[in-house]
C-alpha positions as CSV (number, residue, x, y, z in Angstrom):
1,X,-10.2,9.9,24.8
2,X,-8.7,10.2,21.7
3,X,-6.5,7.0,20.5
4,X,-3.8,7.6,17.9
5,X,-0.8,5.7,16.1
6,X,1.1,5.2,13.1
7,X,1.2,2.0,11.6
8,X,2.3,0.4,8.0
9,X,0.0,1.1,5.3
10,X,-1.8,-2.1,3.5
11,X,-3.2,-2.4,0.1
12,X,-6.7,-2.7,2.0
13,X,-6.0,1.3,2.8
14,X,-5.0,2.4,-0.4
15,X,-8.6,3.0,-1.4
16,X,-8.7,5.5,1.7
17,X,-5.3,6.9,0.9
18,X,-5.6,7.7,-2.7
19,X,-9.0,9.8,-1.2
20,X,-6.8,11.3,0.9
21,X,-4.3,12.4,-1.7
22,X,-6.6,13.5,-4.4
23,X,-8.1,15.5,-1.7
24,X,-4.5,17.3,-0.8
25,X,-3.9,17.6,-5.0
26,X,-7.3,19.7,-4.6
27,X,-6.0,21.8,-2.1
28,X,-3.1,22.6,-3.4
29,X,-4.6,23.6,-6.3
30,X,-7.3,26.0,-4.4
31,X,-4.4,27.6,-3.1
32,X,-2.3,28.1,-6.6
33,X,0.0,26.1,-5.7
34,X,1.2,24.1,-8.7
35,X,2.4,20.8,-6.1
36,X,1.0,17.4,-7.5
37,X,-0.6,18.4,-10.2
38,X,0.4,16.3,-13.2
39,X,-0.6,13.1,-11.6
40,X,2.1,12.3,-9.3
41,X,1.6,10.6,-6.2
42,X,-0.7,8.0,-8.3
43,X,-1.6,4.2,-7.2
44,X,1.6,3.1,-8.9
45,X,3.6,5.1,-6.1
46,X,1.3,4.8,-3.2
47,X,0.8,0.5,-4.0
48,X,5.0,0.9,-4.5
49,X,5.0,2.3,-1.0
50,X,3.0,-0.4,0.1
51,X,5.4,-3.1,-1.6
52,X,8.4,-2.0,-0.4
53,X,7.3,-0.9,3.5
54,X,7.4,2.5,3.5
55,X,4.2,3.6,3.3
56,X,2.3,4.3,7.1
57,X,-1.1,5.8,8.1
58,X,-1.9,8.2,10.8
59,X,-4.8,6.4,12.6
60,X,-7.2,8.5,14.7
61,X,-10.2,6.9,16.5
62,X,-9.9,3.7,14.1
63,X,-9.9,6.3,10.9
64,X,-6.9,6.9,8.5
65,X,-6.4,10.7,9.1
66,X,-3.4,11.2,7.0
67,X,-0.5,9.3,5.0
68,X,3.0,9.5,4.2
69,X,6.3,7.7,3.0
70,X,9.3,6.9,4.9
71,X,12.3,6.5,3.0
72,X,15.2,4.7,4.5
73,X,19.2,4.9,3.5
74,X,19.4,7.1,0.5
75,X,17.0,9.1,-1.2
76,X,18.5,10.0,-5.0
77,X,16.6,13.3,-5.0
78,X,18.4,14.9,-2.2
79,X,22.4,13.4,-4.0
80,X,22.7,17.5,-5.4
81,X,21.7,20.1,-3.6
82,X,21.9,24.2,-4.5
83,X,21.5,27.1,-2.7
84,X,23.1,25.7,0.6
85,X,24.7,22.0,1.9
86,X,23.4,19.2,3.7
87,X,24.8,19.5,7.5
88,X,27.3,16.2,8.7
89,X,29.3,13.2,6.8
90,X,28.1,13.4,2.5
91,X,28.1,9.4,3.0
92,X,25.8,10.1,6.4
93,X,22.5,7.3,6.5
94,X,19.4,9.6,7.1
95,X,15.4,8.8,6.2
96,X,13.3,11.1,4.0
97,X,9.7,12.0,4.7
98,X,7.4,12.1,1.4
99,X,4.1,12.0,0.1
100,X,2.4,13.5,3.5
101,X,-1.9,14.4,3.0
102,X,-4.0,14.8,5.7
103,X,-7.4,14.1,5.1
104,X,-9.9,16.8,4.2
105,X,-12.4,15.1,7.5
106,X,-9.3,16.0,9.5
107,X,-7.3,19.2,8.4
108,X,-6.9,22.0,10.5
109,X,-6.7,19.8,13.9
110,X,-2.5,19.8,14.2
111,X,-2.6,16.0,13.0
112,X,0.0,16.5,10.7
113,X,2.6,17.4,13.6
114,X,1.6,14.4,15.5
115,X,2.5,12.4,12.4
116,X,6.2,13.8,11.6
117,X,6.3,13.6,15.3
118,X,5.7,9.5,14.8
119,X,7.9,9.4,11.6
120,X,10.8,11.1,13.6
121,X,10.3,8.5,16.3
122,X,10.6,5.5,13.7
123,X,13.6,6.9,12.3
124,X,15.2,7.4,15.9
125,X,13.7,3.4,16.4
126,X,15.2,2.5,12.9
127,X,18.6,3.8,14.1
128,X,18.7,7.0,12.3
129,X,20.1,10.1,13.7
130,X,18.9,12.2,10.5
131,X,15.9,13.1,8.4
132,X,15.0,14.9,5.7
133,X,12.3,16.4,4.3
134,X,11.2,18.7,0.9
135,X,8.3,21.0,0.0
136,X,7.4,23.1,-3.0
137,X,8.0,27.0,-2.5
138,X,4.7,28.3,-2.7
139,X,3.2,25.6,0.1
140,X,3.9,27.9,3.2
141,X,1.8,25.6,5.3
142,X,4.1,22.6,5.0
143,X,7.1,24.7,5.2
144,X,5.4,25.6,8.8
145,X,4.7,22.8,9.7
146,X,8.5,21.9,8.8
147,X,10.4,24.2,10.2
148,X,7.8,23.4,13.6
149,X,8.9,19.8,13.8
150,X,12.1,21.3,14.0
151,X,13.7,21.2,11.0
152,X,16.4,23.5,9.4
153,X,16.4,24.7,6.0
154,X,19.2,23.8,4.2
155,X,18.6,24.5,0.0
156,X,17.3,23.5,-3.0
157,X,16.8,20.1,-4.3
158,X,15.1,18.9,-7.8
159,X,12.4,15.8,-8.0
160,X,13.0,12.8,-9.6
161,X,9.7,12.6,-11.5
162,X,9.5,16.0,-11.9
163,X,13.2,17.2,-12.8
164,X,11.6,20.9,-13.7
165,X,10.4,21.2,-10.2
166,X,12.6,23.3,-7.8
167,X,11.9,22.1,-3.8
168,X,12.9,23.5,-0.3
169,X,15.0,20.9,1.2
170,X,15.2,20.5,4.9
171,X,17.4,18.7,7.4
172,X,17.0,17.4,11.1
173,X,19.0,15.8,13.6
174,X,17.3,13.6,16.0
């Protein structure tokens, strides 16, 4: 039987989950697409996630599979959006999902729906009844796996550290 969870990433996993990211950044590069490739996610922002309780782990069998962040309240990069509107109150409290690898030992096993599945549950436990999510255009297999989990597209939104880069920008209820 397999045994899996979510649970908080510590600065003992950051070892793993900077593997983990490079790994995705490698990916994405075999595949063209031009996501995470001037450096961002580094330590600084994965050891940030740590700091400020964000950051969690998908565990399988007592291995980190796959990482993400978890933003709660507000998230600055989704304050203007183009190409379409957020859906509900402007002043509406939601949690955004970032930084999500899956590690290269466990791609292609649908691991990555298992985690938003767990991140949708902590925002329902965190008292959120909205989340939202953002990819780059050319990664179809995250905009899958979005628009799977049951999210709606909703427009364009720009990155903070990256205010050239253009991203999808998704919404769900829960």
């Amino acid at each position: 039987m397999t045994v899996s969870y979510l649970r908080k990433t510590t600065l003992e996993d950051l070892p793993t989950v900077l593997k983990i990211i490079t790994s995705a950044k490698e990916f994405l590069k075999a595949q063209g697409i031009d996501q995470w490739q001037d450096g961002y996610p580094d330590l600084e922002a994965l050891e940030a996630d740590v700091k400020n309780q964000i950051g969690y782990v998908l565990i399988i069998d007592n291995q980190i599979a796959g990482t993400a962040a978890l933003l709660p309240d507000h998230d600055s990069n989704y304050d203007v959006i183009a190409d379409g509107a957020w859906q509900g109150a402007a002043d509406a409290k939601y949690t955004a999902i970032h930084r999500t690898a899956m590690s290269s030992d466990f791609r292609g096993q649908h691991l990555s729906e298992k985690m938003i599945s767990g991140l949708l549950t902590l925002s329902s436990q965190f008292g959120y009844h909205q989340v939202r999510i953002d990819t780059h255009p050319d990664n179809k297999l995250m905009q899958h796996l979005i628009t799977k989990s049951g999210f709606d597209y909703r427009g364009t939104v720009l990155m903070d550290h990256d205010p050239s880069e253009l991203r999808l920008a998704y919404q769900l209820f829960i």
